[in-house]
Biopython code that builds the backbone (N, CA, C, O; Angstrom):
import numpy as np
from Bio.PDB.StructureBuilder import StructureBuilder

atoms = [
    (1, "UNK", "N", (12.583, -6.671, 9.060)),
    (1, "UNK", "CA", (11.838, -5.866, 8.113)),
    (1, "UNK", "C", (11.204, -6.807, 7.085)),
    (1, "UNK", "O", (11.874, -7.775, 6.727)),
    (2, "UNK", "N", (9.778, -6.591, 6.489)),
    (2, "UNK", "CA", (9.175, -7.096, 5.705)),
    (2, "UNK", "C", (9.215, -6.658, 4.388)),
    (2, "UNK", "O", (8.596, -5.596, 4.334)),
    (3, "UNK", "N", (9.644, -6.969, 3.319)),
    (3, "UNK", "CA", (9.263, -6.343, 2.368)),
    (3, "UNK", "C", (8.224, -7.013, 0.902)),
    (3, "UNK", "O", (8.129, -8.226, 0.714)),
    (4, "UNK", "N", (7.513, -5.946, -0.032)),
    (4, "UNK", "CA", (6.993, -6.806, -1.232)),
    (4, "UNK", "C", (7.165, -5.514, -2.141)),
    (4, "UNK", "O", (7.041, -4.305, -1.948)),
    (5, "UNK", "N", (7.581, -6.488, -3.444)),
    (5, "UNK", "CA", (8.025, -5.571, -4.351)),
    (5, "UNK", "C", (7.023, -5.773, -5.586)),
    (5, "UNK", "O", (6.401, -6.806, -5.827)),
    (6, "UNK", "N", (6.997, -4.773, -6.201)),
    (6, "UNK", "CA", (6.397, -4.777, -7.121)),
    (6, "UNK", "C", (6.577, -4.240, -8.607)),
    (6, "UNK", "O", (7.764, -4.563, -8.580)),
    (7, "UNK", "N", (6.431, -3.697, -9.890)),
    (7, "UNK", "CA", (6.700, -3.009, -11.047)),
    (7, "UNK", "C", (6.647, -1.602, -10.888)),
    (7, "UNK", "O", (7.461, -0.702, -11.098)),
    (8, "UNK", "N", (5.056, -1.652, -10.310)),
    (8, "UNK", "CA", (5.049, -0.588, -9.881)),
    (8, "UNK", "C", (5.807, 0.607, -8.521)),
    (8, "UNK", "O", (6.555, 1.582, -8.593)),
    (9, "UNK", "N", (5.038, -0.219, -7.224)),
    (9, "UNK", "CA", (6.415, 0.214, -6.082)),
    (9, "UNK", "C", (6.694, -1.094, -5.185)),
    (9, "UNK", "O", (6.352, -2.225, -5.531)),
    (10, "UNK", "N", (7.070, -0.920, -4.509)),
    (10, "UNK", "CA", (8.004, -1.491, -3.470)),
    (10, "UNK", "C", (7.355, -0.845, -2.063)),
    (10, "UNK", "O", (7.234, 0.377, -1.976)),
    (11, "UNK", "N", (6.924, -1.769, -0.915)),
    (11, "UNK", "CA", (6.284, -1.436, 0.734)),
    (11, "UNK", "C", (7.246, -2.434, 1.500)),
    (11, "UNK", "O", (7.385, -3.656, 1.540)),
    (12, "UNK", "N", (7.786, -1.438, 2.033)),
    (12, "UNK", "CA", (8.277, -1.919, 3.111)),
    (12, "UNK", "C", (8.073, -1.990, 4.684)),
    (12, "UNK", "O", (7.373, -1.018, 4.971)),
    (13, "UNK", "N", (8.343, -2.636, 5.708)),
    (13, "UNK", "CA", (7.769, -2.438, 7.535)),
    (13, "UNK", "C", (8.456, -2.888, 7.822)),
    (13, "UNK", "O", (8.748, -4.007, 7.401)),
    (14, "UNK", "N", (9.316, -2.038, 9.008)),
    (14, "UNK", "CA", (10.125, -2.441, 9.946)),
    (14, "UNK", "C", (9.160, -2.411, 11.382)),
    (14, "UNK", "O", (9.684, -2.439, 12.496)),
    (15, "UNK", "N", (8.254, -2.375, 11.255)),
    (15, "UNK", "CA", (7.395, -2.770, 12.942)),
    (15, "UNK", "C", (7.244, -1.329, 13.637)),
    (15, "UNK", "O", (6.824, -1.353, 14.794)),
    (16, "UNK", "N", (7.549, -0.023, 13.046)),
    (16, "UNK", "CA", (6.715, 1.265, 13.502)),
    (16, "UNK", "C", (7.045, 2.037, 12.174)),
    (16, "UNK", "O", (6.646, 3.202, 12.193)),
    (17, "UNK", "N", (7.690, 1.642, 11.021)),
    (17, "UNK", "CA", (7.548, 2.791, 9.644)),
    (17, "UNK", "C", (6.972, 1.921, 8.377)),
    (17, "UNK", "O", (7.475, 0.854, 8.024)),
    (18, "UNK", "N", (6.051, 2.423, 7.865)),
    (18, "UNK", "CA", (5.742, 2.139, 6.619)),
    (18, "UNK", "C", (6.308, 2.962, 5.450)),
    (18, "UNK", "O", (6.167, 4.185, 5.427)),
    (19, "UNK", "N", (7.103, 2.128, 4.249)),
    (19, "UNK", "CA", (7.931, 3.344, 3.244)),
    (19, "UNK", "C", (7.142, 2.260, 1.943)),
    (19, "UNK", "O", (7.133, 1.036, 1.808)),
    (20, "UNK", "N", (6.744, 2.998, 1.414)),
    (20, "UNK", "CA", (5.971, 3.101, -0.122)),
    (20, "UNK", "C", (7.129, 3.396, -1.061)),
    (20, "UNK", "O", (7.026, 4.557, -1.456)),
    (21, "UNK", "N", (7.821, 2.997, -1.389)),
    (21, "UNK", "CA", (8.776, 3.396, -2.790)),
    (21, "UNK", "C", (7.965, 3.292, -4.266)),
    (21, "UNK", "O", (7.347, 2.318, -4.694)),
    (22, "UNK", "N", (8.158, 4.574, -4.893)),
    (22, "UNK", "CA", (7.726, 4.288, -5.720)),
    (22, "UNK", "C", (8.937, 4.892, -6.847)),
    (22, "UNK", "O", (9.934, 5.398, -6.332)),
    (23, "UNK", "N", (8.850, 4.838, -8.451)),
    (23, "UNK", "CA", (10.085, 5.295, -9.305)),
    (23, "UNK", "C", (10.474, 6.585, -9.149)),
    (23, "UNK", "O", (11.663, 6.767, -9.412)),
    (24, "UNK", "N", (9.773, 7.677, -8.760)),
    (24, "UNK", "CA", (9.551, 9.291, -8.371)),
    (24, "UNK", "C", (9.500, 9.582, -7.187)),
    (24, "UNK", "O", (9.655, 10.768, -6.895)),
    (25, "UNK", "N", (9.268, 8.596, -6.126)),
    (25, "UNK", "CA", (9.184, 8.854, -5.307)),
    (25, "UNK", "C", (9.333, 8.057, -4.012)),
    (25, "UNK", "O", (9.515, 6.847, -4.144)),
    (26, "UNK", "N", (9.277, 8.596, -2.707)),
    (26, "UNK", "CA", (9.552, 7.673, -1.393)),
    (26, "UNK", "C", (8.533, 7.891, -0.242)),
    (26, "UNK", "O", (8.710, 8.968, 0.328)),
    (27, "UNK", "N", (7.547, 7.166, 0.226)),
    (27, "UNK", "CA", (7.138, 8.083, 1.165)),
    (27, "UNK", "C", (6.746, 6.921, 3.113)),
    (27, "UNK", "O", (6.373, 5.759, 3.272)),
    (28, "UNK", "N", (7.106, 8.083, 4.179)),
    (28, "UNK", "CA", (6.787, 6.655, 4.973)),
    (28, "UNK", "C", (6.213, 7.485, 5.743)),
    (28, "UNK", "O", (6.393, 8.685, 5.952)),
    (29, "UNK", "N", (5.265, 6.477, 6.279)),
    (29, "UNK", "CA", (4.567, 6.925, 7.841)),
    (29, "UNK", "C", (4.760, 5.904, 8.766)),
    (29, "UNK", "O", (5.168, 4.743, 8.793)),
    (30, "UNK", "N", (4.270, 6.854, 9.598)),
    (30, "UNK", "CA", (4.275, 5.642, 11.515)),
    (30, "UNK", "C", (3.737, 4.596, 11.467)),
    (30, "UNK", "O", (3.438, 4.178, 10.349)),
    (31, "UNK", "N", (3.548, 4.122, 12.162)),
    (31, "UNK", "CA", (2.264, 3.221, 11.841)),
    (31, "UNK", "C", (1.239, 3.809, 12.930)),
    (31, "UNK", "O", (0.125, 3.321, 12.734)),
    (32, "UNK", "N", (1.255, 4.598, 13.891)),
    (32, "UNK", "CA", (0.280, 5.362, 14.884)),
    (32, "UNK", "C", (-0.562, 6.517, 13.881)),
    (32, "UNK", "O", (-1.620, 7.030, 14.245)),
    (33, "UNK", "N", (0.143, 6.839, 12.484)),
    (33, "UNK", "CA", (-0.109, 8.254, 11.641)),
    (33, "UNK", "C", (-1.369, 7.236, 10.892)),
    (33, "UNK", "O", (-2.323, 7.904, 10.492)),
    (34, "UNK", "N", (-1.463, 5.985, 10.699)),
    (34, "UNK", "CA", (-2.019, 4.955, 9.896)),
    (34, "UNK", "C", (-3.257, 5.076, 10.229)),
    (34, "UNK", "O", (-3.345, 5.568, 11.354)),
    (35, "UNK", "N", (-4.638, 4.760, 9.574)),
    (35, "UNK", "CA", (-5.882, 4.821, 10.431)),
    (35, "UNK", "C", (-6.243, 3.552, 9.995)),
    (35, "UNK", "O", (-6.809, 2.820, 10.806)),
    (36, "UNK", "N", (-6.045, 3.190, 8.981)),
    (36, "UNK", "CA", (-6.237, 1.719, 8.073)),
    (36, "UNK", "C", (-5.826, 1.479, 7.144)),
    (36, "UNK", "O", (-5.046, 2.275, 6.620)),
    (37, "UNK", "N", (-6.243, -0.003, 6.369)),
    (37, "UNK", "CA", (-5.556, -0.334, 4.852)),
    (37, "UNK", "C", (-6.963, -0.391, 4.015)),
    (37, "UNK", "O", (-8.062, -0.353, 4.567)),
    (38, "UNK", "N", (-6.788, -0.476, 2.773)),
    (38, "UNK", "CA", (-7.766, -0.941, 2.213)),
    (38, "UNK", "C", (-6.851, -2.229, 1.090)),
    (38, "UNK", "O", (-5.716, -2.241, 0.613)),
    (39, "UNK", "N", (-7.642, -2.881, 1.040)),
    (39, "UNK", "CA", (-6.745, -4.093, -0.046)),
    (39, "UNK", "C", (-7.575, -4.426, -1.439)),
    (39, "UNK", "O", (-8.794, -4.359, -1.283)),
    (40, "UNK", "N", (-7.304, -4.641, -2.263)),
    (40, "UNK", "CA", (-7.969, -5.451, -3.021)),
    (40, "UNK", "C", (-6.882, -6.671, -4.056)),
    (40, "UNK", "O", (-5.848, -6.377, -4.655)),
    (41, "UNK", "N", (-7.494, -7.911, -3.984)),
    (41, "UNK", "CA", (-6.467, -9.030, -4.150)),
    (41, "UNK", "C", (-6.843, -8.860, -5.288)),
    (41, "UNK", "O", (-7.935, -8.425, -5.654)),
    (42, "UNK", "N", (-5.262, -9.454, -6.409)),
    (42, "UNK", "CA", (-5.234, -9.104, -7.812)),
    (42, "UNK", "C", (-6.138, -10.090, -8.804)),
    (42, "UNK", "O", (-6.448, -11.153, -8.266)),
    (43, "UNK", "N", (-6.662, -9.881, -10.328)),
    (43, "UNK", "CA", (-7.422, -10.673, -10.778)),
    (43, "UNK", "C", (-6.973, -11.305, -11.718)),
    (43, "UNK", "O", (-5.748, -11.398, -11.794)),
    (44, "UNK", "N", (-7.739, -11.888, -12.647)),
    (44, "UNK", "CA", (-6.851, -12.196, -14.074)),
    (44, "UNK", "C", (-6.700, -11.148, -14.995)),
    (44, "UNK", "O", (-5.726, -11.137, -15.748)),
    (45, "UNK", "N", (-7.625, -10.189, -15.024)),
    (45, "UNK", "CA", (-7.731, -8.808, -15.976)),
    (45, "UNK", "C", (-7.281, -7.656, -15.126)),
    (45, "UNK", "O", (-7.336, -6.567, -15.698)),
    (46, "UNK", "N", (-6.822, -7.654, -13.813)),
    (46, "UNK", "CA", (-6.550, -6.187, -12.921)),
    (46, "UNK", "C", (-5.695, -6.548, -11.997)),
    (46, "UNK", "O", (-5.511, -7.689, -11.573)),
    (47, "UNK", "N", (-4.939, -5.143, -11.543)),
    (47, "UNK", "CA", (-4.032, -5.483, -10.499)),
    (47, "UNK", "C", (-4.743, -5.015, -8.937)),
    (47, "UNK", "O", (-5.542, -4.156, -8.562)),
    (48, "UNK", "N", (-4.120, -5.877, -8.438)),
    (48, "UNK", "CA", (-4.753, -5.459, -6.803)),
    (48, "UNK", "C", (-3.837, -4.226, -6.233)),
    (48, "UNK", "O", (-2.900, -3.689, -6.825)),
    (49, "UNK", "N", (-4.414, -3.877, -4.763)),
    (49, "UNK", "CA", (-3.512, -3.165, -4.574)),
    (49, "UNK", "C", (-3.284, -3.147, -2.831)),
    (49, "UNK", "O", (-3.992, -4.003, -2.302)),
    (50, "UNK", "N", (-2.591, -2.488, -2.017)),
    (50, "UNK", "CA", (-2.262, -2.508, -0.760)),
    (50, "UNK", "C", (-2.614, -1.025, -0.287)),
    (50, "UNK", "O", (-1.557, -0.398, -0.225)),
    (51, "UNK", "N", (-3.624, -0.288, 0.045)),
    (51, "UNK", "CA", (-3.190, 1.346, 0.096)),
    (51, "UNK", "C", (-3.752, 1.476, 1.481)),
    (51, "UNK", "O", (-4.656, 0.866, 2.051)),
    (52, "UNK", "N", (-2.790, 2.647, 1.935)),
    (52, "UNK", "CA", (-2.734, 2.959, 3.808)),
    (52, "UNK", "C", (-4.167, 4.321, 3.476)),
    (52, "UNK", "O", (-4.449, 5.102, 2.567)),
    (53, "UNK", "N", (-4.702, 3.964, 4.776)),
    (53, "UNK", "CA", (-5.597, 5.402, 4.924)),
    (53, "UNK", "C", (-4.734, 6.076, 6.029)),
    (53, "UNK", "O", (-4.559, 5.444, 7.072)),
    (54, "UNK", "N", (-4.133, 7.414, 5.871)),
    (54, "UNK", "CA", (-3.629, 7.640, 6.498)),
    (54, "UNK", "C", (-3.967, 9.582, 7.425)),
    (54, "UNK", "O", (-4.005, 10.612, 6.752)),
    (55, "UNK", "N", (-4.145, 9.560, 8.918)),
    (55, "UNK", "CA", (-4.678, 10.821, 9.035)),
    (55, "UNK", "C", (-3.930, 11.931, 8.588)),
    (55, "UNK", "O", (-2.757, 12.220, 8.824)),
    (56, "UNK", "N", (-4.905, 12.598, 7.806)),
    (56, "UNK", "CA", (-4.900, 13.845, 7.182)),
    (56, "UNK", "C", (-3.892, 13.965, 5.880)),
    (56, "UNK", "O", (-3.280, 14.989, 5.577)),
    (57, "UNK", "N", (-3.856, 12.976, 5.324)),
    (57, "UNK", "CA", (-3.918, 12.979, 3.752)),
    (57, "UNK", "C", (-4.652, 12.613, 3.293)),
    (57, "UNK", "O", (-5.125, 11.514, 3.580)),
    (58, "UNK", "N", (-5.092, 13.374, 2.356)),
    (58, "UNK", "CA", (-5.556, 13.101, 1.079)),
    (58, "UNK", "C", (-5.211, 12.314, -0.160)),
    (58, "UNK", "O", (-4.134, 12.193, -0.743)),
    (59, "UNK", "N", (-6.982, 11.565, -0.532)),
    (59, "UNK", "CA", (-7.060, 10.715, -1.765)),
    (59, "UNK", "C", (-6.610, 11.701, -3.071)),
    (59, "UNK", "O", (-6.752, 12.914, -3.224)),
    (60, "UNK", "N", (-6.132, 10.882, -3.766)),
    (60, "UNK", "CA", (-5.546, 11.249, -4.774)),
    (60, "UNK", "C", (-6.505, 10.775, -6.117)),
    (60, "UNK", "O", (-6.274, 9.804, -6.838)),
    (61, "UNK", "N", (-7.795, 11.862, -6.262)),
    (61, "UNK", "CA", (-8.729, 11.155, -7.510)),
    (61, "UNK", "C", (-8.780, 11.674, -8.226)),
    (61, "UNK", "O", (-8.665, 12.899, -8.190)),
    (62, "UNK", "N", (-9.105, 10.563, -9.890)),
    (62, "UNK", "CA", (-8.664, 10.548, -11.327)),
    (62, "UNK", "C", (-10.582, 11.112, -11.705)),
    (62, "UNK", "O", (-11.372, 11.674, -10.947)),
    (63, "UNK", "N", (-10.768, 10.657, -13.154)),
    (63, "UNK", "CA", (-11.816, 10.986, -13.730)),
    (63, "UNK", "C", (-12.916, 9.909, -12.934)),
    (63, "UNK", "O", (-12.503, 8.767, -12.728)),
    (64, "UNK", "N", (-14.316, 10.274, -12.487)),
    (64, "UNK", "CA", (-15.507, 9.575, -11.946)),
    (64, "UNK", "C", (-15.296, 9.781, -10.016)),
    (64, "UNK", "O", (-16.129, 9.370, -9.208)),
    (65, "UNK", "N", (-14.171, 10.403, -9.692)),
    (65, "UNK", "CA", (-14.357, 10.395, -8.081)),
    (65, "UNK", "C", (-13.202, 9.124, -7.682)),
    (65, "UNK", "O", (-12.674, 9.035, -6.574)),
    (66, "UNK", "N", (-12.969, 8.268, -8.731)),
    (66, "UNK", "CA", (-12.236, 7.143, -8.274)),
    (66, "UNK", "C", (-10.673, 7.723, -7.743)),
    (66, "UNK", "O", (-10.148, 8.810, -7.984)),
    (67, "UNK", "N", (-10.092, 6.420, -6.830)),
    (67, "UNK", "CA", (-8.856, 6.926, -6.341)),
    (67, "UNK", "C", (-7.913, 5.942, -7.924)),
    (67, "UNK", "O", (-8.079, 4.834, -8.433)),
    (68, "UNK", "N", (-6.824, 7.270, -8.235)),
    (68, "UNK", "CA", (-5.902, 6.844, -9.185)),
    (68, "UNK", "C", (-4.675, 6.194, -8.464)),
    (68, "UNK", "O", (-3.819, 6.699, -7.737)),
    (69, "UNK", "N", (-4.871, 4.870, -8.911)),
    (69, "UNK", "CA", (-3.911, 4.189, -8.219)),
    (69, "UNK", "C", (-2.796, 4.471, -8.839)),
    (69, "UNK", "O", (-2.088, 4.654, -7.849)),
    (70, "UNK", "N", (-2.163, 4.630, -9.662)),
    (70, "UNK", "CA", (-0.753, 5.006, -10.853)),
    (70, "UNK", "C", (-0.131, 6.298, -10.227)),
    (70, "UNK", "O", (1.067, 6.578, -10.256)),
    (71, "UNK", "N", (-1.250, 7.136, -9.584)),
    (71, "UNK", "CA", (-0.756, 7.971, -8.822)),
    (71, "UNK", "C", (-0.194, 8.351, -7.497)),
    (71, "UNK", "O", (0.778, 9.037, -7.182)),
    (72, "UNK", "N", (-1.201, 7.623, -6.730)),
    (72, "UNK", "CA", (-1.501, 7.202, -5.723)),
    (72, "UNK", "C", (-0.354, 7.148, -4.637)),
    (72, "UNK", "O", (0.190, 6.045, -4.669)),
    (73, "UNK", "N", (0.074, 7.820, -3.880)),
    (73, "UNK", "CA", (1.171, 7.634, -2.829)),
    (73, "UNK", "C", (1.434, 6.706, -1.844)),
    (73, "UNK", "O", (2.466, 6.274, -1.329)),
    (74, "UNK", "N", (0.024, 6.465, -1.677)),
    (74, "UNK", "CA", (-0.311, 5.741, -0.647)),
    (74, "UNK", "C", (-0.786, 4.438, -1.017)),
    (74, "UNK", "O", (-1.084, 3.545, -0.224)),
    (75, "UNK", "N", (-0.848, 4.372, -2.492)),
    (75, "UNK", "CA", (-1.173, 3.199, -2.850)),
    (75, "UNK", "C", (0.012, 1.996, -3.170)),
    (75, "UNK", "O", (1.162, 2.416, -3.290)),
    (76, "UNK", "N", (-0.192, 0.676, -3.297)),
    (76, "UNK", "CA", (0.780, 0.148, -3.714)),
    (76, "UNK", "C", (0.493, -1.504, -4.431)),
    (76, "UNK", "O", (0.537, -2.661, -4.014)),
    (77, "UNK", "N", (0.146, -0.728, -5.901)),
    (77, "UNK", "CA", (-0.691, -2.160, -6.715)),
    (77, "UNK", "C", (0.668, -3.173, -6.974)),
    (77, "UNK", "O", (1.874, -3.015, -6.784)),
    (78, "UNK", "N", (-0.315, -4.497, -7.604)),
    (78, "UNK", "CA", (0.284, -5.479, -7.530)),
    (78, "UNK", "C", (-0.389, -6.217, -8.092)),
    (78, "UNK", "O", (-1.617, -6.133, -8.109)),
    (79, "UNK", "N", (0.488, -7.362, -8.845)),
    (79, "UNK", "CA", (0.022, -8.255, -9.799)),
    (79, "UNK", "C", (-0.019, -9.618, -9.301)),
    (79, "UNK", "O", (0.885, -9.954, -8.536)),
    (80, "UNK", "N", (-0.936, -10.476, -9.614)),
    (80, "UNK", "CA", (-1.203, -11.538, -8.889)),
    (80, "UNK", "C", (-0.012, -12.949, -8.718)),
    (80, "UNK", "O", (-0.221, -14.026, -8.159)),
    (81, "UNK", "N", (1.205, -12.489, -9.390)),
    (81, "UNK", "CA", (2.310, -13.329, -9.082)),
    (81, "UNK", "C", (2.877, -12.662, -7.662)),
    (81, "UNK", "O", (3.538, -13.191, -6.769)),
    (82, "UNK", "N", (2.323, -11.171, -7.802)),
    (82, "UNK", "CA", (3.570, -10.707, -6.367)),
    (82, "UNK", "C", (2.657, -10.744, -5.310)),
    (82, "UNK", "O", (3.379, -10.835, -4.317)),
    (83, "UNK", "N", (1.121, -10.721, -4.818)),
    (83, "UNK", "CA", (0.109, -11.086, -4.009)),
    (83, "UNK", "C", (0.494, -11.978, -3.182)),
    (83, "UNK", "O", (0.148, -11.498, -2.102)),
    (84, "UNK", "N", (0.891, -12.775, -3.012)),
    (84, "UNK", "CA", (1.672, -13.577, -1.660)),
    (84, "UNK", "C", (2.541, -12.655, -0.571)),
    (84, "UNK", "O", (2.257, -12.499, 0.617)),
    (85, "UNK", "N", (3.848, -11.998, -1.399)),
    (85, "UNK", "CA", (4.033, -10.970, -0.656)),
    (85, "UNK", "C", (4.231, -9.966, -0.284)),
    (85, "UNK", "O", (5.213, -9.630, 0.378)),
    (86, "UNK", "N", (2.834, -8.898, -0.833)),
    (86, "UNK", "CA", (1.825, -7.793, 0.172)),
    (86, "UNK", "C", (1.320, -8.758, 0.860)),
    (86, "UNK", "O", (1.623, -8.525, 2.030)),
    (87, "UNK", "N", (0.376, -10.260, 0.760)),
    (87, "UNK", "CA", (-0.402, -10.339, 1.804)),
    (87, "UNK", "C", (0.439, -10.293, 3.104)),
    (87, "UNK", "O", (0.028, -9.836, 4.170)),
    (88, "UNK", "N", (1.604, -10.796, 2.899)),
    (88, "UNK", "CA", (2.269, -11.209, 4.561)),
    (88, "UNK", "C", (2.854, -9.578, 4.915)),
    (88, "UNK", "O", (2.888, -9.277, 6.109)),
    (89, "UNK", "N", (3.346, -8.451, 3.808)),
    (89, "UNK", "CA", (2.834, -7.220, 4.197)),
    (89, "UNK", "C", (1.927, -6.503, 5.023)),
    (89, "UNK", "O", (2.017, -5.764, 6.002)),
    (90, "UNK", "N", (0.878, -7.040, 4.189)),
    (90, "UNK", "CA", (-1.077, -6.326, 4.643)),
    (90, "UNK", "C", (-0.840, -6.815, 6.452)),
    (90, "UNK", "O", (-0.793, -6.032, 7.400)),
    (91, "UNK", "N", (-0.710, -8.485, 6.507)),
    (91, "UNK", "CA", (-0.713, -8.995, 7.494)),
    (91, "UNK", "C", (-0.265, -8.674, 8.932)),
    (91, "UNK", "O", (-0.823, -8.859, 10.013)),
    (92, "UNK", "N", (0.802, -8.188, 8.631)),
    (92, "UNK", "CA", (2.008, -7.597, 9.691)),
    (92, "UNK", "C", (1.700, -6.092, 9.624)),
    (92, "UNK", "O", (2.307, -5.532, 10.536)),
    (93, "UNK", "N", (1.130, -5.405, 9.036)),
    (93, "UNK", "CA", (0.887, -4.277, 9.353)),
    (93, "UNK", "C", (-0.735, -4.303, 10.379)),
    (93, "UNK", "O", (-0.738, -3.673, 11.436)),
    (94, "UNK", "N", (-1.848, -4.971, 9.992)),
    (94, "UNK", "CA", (-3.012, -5.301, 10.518)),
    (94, "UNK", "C", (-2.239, -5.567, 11.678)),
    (94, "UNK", "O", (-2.999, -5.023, 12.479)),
    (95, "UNK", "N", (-1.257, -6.013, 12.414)),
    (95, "UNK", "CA", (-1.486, -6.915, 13.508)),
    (95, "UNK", "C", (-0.531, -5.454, 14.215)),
    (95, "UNK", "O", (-0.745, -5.282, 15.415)),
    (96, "UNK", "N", (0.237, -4.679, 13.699)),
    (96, "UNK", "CA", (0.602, -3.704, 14.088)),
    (96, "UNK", "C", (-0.649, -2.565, 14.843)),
    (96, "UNK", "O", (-0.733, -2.049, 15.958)),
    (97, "UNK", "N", (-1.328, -2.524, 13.853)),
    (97, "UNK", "CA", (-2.267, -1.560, 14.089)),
    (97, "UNK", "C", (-3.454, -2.202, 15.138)),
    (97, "UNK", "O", (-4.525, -1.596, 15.111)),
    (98, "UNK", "N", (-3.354, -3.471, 16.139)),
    (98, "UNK", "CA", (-4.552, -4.093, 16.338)),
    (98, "UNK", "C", (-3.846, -3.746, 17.645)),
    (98, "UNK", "O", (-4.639, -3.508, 18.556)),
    (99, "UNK", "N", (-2.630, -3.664, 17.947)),
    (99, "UNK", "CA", (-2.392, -3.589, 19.286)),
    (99, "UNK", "C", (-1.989, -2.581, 19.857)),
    (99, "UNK", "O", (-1.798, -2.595, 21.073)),
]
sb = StructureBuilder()
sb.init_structure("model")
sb.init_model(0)
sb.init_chain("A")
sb.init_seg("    ")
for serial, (resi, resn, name, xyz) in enumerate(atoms, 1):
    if name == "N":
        sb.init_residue(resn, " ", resi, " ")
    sb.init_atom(name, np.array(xyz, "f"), 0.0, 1.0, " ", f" {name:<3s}", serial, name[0])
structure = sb.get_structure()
């Protein structure tokens, strides 16, 4: 199992479940339920984040249409000390979903 932790939550992969921990909450899917990731690597002023597109849930959006990551179930931000490991996260899930 892979894991990366964060302030916010915690993603874990054992090689067919993805579990999102977050302080309120727990949530996992297949990785077959998965359709994609979206990533964005963290900055000096913002946190990045790891979030699954997953079929037939729904985005979770704040004020302007944007997705609220603080909310976000499926999301799983991160600050650029913990970005090393989501990437080997992101990584191992991509290679899940490629085959």
């Amino acid at each position: 199992m892979i894991e990366a932790v964060s302030s916010i939550a915690t993603i874990t992969f054992d090689g067919q479940l993805v579990t999102i921990t977050r302080p309120k909450s727990a949530r996992s899917y297949r990785i077959d339920q998965i359709t994609g990731l979206q990533w964005r690597a963290a900055g000096l002023l913002y946190n990045g984040y790891l979030r699954l597109a997953v079929r037939g849930v729904a985005d979770v959006r704040g004020k302007g249409g944007r997705v609220d990551l603080l909310r976000d179930e499926l999301a799983a931000p991160f600050t650029r000390g913990n970005q090393p490991a989501f990437e080997q996260v992101r990584a191992a899930i991509e290679q899940a979903l490629a085959q």
